[in-house]
LUMDRENVO-99941 format. One record per atom (N, C-alpha, C): residue number from 1; residue in three letters; atom name; x, y, z. Coordinates in Angstrom, 1 decimal. Example, Ala and Ser with C-alpha at 12.3 -4.5 7.8 and 13.67 -1.06 7.14 Angstrom:
<nodes>
nr / rest / atom / xx / yy / zz
1 / ALA / N / 13.2 / -5.7 / 7.8
1 / ALA / CA / 12.3 / -4.5 / 7.8
1 / ALA / C / 13.2 / -3.3 / 7.8
2 / SER / N / 12.8 / -2.2 / 7.1
2 / SER / CA / 13.7 / -1.1 / 7.1
2 / SER / C / 12.9 / 0.0 / 7.9
</nodes>
This chain:
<nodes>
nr / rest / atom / xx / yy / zz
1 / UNK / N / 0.8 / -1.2 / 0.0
1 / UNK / CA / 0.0 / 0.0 / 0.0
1 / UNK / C / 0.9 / 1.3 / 0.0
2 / UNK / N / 1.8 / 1.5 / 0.8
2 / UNK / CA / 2.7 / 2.2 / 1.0
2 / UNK / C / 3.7 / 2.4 / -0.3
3 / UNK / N / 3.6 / 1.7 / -0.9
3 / UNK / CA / 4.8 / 1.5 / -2.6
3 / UNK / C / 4.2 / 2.7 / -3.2
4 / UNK / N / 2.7 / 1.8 / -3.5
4 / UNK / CA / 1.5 / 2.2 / -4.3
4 / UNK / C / 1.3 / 3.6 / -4.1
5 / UNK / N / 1.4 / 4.3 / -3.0
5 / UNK / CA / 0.9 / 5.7 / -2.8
5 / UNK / C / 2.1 / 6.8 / -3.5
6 / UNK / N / 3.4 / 5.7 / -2.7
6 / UNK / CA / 5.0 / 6.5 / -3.1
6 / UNK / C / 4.6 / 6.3 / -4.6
7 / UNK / N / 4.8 / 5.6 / -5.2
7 / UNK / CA / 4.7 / 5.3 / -6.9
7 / UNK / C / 3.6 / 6.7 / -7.7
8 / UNK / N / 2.7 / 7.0 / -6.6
8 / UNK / CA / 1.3 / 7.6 / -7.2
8 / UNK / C / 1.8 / 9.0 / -7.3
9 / UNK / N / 2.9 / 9.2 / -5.9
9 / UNK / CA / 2.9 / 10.5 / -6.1
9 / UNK / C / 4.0 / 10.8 / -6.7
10 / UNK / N / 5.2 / 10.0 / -7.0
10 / UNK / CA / 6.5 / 9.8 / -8.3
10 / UNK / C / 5.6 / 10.6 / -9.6
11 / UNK / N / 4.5 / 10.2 / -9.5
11 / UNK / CA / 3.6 / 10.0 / -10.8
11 / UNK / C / 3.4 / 12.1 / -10.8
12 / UNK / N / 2.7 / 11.6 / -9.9
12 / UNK / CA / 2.3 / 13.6 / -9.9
12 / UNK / C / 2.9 / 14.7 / -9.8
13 / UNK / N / 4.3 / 14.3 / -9.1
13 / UNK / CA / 5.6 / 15.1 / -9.7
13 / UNK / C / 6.0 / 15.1 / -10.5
14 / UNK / N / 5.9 / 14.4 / -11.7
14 / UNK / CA / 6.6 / 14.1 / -13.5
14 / UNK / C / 5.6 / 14.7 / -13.7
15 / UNK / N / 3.9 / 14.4 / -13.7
15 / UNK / CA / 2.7 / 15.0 / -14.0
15 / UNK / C / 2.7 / 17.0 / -14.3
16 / UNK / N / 3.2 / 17.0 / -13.1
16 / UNK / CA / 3.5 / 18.6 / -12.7
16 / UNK / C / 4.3 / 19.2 / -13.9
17 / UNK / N / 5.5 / 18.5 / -13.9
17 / UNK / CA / 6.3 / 18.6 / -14.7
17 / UNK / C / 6.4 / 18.9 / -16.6
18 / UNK / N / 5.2 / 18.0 / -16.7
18 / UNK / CA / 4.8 / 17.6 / -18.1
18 / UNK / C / 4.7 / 18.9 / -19.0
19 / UNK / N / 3.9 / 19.5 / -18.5
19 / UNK / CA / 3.3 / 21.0 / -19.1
19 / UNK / C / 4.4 / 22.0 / -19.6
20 / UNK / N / 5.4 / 22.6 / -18.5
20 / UNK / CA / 6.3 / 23.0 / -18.9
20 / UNK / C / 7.5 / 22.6 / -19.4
21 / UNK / N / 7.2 / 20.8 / -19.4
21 / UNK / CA / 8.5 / 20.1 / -19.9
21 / UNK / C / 8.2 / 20.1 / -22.1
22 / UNK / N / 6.7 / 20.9 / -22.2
22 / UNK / CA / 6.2 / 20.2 / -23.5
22 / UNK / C / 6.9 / 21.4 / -24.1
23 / UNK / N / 7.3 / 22.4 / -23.8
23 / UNK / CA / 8.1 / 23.6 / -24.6
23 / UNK / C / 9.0 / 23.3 / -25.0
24 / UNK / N / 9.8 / 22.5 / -24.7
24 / UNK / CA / 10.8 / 22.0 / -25.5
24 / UNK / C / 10.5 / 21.3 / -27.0
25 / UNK / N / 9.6 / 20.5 / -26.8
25 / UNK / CA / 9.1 / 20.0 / -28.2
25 / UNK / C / 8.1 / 20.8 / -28.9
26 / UNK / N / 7.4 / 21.8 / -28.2
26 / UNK / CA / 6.6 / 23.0 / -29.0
26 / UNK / C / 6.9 / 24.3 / -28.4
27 / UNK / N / 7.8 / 25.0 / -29.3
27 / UNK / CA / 8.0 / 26.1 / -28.2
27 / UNK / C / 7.2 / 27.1 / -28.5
28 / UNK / N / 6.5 / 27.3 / -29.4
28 / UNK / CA / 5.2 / 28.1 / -29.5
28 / UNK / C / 4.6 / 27.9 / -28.2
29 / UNK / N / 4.5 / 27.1 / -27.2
29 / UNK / CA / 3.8 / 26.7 / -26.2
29 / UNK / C / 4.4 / 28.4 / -25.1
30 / UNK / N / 5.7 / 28.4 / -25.2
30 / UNK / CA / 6.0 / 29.5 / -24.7
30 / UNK / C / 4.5 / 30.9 / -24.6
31 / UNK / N / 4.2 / 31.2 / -26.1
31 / UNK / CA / 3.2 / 32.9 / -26.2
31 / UNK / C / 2.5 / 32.3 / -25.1
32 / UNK / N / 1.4 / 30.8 / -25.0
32 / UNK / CA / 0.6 / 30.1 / -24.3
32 / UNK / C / 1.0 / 30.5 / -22.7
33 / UNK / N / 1.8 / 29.5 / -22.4
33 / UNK / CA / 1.9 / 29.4 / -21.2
33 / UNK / C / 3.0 / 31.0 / -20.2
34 / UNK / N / 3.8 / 31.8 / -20.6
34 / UNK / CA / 4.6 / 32.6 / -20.5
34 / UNK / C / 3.9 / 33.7 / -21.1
35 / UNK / N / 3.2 / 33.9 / -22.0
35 / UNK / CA / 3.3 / 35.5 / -22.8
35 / UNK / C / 4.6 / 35.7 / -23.2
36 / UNK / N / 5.2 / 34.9 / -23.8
36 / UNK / CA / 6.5 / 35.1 / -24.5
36 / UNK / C / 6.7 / 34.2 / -25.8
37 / UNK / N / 6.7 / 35.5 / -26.5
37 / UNK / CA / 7.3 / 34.7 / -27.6
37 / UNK / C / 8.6 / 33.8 / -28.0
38 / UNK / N / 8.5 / 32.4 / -28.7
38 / UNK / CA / 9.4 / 31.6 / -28.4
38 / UNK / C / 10.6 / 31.7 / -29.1
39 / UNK / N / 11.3 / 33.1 / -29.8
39 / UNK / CA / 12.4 / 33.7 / -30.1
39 / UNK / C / 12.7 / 34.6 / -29.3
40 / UNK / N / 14.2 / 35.1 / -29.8
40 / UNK / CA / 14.4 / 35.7 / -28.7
40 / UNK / C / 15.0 / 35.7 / -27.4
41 / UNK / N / 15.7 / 36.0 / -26.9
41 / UNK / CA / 16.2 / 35.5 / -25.7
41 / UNK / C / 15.9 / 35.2 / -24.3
42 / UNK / N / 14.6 / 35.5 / -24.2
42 / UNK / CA / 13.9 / 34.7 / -23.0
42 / UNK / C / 13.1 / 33.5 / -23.6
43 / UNK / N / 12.8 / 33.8 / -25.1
43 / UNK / CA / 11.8 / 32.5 / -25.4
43 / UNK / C / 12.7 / 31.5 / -25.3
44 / UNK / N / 14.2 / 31.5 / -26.0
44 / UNK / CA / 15.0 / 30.5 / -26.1
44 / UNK / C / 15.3 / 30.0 / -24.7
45 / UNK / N / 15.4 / 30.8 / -23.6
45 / UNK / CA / 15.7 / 30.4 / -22.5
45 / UNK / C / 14.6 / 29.5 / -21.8
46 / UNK / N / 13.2 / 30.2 / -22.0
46 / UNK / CA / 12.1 / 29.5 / -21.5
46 / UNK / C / 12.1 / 27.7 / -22.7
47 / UNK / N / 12.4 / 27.9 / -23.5
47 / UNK / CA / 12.7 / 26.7 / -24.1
47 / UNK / C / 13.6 / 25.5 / -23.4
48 / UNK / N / 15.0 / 26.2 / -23.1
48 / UNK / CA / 15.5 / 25.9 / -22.4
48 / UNK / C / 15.2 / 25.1 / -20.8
49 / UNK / N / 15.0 / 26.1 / -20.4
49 / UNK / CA / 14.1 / 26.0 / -19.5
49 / UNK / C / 13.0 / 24.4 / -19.3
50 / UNK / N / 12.6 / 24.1 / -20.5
50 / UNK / CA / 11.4 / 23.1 / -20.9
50 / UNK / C / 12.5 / 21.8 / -21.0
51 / UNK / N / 13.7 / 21.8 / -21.2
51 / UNK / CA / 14.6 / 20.5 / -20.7
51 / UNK / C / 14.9 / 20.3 / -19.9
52 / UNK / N / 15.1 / 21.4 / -18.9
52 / UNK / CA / 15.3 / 21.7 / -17.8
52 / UNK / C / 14.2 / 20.5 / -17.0
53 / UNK / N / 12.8 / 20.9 / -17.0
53 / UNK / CA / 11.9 / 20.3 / -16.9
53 / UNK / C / 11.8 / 18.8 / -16.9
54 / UNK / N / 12.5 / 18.6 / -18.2
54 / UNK / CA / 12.0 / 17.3 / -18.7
54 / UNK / C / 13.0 / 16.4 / -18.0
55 / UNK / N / 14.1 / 16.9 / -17.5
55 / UNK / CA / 14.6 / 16.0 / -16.6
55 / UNK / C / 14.1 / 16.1 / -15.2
56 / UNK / N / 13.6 / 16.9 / -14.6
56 / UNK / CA / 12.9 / 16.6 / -13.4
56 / UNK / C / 11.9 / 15.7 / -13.2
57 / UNK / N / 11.1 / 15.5 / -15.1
57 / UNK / CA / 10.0 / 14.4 / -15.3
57 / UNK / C / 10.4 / 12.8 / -15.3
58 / UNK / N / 11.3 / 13.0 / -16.0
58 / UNK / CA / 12.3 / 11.8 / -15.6
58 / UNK / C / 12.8 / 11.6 / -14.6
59 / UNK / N / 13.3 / 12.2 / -14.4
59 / UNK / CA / 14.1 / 11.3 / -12.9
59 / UNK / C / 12.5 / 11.3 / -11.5
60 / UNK / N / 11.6 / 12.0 / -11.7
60 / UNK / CA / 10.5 / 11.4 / -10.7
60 / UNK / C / 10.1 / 10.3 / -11.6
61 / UNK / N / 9.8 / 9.7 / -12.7
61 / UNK / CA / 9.5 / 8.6 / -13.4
61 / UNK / C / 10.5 / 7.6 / -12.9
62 / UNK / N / 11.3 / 7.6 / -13.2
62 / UNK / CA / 12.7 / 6.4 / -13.0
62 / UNK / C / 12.0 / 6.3 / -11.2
63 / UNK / N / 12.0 / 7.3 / -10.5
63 / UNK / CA / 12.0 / 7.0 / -8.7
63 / UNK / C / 11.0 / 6.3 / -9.1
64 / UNK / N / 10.0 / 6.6 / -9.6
64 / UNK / CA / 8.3 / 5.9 / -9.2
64 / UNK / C / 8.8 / 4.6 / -9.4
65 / UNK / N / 9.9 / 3.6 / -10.1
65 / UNK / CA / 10.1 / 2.7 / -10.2
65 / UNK / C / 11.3 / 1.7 / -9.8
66 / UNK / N / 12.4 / 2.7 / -9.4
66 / UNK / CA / 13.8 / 2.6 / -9.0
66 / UNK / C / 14.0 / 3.3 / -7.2
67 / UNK / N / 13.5 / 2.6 / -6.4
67 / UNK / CA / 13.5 / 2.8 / -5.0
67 / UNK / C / 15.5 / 3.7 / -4.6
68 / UNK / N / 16.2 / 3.4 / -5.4
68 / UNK / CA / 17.5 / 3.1 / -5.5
68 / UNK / C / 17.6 / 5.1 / -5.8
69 / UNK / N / 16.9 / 5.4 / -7.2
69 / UNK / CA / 16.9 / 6.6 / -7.5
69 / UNK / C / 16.3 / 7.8 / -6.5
70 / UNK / N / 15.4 / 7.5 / -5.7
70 / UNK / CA / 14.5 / 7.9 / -4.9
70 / UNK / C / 14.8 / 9.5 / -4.0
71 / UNK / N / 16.3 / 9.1 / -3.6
71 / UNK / CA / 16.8 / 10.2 / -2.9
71 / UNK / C / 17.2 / 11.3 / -3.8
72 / UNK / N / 17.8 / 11.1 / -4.4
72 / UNK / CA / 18.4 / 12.4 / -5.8
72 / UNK / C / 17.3 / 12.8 / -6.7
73 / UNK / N / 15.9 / 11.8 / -6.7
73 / UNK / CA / 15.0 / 12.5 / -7.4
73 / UNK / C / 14.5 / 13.5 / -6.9
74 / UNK / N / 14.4 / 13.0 / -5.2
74 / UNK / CA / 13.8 / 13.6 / -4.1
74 / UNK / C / 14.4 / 15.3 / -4.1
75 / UNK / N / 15.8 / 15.1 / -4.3
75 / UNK / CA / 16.4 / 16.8 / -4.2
75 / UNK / C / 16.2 / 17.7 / -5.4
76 / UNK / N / 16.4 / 16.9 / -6.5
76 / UNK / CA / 16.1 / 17.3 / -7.7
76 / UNK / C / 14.3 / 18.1 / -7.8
77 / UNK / N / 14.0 / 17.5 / -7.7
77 / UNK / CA / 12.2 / 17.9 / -7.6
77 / UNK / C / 12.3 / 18.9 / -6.7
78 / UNK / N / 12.9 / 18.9 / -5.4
78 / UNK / CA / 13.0 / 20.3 / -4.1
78 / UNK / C / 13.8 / 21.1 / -4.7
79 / UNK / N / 14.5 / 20.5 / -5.4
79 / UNK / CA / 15.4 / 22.3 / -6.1
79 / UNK / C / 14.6 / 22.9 / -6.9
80 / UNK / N / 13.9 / 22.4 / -7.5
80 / UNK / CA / 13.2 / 22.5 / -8.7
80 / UNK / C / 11.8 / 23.5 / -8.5
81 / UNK / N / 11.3 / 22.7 / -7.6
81 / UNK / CA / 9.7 / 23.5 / -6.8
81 / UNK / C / 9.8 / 24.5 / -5.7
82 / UNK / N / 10.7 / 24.3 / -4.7
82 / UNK / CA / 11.0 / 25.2 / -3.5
82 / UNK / C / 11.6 / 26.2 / -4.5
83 / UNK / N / 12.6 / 26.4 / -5.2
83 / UNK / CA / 13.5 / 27.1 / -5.7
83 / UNK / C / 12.5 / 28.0 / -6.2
84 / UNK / N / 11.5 / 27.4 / -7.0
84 / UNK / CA / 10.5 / 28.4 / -7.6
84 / UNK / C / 9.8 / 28.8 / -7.0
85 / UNK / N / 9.2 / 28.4 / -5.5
85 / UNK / CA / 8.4 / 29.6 / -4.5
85 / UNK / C / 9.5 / 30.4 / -3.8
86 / UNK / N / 10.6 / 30.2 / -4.0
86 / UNK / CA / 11.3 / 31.1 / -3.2
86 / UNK / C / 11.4 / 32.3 / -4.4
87 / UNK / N / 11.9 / 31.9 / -5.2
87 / UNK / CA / 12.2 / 33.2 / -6.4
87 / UNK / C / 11.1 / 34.0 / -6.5
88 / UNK / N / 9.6 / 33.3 / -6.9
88 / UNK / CA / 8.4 / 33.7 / -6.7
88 / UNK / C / 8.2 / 34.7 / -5.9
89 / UNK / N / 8.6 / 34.2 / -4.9
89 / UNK / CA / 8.0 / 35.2 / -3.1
89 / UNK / C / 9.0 / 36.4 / -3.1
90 / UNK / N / 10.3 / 36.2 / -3.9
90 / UNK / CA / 11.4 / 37.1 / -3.5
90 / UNK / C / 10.7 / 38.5 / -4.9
91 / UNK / N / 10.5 / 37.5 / -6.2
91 / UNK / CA / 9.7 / 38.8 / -7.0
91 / UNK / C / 8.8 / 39.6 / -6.5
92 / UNK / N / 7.9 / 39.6 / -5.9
92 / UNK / CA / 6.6 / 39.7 / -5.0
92 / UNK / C / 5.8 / 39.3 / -5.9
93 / UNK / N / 5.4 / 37.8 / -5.7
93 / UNK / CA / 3.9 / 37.1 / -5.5
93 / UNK / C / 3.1 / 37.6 / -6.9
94 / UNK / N / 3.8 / 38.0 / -8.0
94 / UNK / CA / 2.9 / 38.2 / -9.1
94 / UNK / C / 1.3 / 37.6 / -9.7
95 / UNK / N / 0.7 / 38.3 / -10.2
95 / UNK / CA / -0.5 / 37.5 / -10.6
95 / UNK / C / -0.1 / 37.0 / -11.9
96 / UNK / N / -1.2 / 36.5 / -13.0
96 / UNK / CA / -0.8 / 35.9 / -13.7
96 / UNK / C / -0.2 / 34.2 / -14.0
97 / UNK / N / 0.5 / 34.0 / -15.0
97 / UNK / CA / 0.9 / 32.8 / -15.8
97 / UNK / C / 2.3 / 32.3 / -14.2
98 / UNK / N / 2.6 / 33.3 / -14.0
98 / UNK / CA / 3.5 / 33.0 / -12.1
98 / UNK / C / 2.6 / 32.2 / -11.5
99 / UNK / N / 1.3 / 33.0 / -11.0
99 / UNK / CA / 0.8 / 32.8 / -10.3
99 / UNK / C / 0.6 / 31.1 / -10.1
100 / UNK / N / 0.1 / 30.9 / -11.2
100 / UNK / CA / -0.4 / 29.3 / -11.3
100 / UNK / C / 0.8 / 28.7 / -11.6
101 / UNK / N / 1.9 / 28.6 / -11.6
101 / UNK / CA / 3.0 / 27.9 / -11.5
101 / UNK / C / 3.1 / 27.8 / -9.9
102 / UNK / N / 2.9 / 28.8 / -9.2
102 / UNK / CA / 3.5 / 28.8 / -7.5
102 / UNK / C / 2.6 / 28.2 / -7.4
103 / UNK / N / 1.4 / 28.4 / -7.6
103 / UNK / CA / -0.2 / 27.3 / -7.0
103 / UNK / C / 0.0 / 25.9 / -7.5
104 / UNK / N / 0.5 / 25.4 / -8.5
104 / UNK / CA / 1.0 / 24.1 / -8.5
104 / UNK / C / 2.0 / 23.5 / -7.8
105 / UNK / N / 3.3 / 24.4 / -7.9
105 / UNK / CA / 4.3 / 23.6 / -7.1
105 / UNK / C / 3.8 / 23.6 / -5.6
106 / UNK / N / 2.9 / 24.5 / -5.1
106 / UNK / CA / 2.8 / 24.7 / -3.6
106 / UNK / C / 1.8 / 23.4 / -3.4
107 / UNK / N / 1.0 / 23.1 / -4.5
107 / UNK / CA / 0.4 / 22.0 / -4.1
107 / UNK / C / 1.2 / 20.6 / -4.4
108 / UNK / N / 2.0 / 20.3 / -5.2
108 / UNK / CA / 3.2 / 19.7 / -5.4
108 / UNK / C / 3.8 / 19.2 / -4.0
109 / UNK / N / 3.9 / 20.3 / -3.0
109 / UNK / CA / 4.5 / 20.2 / -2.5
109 / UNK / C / 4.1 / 18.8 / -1.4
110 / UNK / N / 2.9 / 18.5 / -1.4
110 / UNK / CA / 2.6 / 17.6 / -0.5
110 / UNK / C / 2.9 / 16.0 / -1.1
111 / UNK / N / 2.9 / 15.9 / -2.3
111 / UNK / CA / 3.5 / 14.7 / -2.6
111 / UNK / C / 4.9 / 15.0 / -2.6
112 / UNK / N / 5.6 / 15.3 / -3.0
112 / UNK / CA / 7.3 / 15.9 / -2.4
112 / UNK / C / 7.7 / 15.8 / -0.8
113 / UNK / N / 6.6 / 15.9 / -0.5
113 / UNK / CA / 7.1 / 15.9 / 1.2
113 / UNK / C / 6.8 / 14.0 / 1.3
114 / UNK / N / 5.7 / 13.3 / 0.5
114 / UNK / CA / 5.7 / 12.4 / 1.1
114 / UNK / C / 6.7 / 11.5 / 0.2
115 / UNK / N / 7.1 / 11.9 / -1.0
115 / UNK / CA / 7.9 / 10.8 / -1.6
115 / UNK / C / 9.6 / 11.1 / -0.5
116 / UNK / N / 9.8 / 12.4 / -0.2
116 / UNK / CA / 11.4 / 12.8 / 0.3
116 / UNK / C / 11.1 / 11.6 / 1.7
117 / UNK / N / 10.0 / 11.7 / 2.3
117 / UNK / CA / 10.2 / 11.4 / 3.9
117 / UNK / C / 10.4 / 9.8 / 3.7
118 / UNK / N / 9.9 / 9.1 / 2.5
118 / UNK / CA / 9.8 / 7.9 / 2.1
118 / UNK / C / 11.2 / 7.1 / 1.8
119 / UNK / N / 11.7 / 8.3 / 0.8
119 / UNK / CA / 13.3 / 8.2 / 0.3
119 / UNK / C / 14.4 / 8.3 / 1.4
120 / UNK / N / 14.0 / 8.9 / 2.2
120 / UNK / CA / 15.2 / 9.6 / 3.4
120 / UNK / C / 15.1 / 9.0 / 4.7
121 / UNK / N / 14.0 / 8.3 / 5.1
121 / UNK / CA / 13.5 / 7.8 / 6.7
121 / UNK / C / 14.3 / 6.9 / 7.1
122 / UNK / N / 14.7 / 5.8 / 5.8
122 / UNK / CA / 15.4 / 5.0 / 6.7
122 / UNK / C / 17.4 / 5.2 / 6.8
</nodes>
């Protein structure tokens, strides 16, 4: 039961991930998701950015399956989510396409807490 829940929430971390990981393979998705057009030096970066991603989605995929991976996925995902409510809070708290990125990872954050305590307890 306990696998099954860890496995579920491996799942909704990569899940999270998905969305901003899909700019990489459409970066038009950038005007969508950003208000940025995908030339240019912030689009390229936000492109960027969308690999960046896609390895966070991976390595929570590999954990959901590789108990072994579990801990470095575990930091990788907290650098990843924490890092961006902290930058977030440090910009001040913007509305907008921000907005709903902090409201994800802050919800995020409850499977992160249970996959880390899972990876780290013993």
């Amino acid at each position: 039961m306990m696998e099954s829940i860890t496995k579920l929430c491996w799942g909704l971390i990569a899940l999270i991930h998905l969305l901003p990981a899909s700019v990489l393979l459409k970066p038009s998705l950038t005007e969508t998701l950003y208000n940025v057009p995908p030339s240019g030096d912030v689009g390229v970066l936000l492109v960027h950015r969308g690999a960046l991603f896609l390895a966070v989605m991976v390595a929570a995929l590999i954990a959901a399956f590789d108990p072994s991976a579990r801990k470095i996925a575990s930091l990788i995902a907290a650098i990843s989510m924490i890092g961006f409510l902290i930058v977030y809070a440090r910009a001040g708290l913007s509305e907008g396409a921000l907005r709903k990125i902090a409201v994800t990872d802050a919800i995020g954050l409850l499977p992160l807490i249970w996959v880390s305590y899972q990876a780290w307890r013993a």
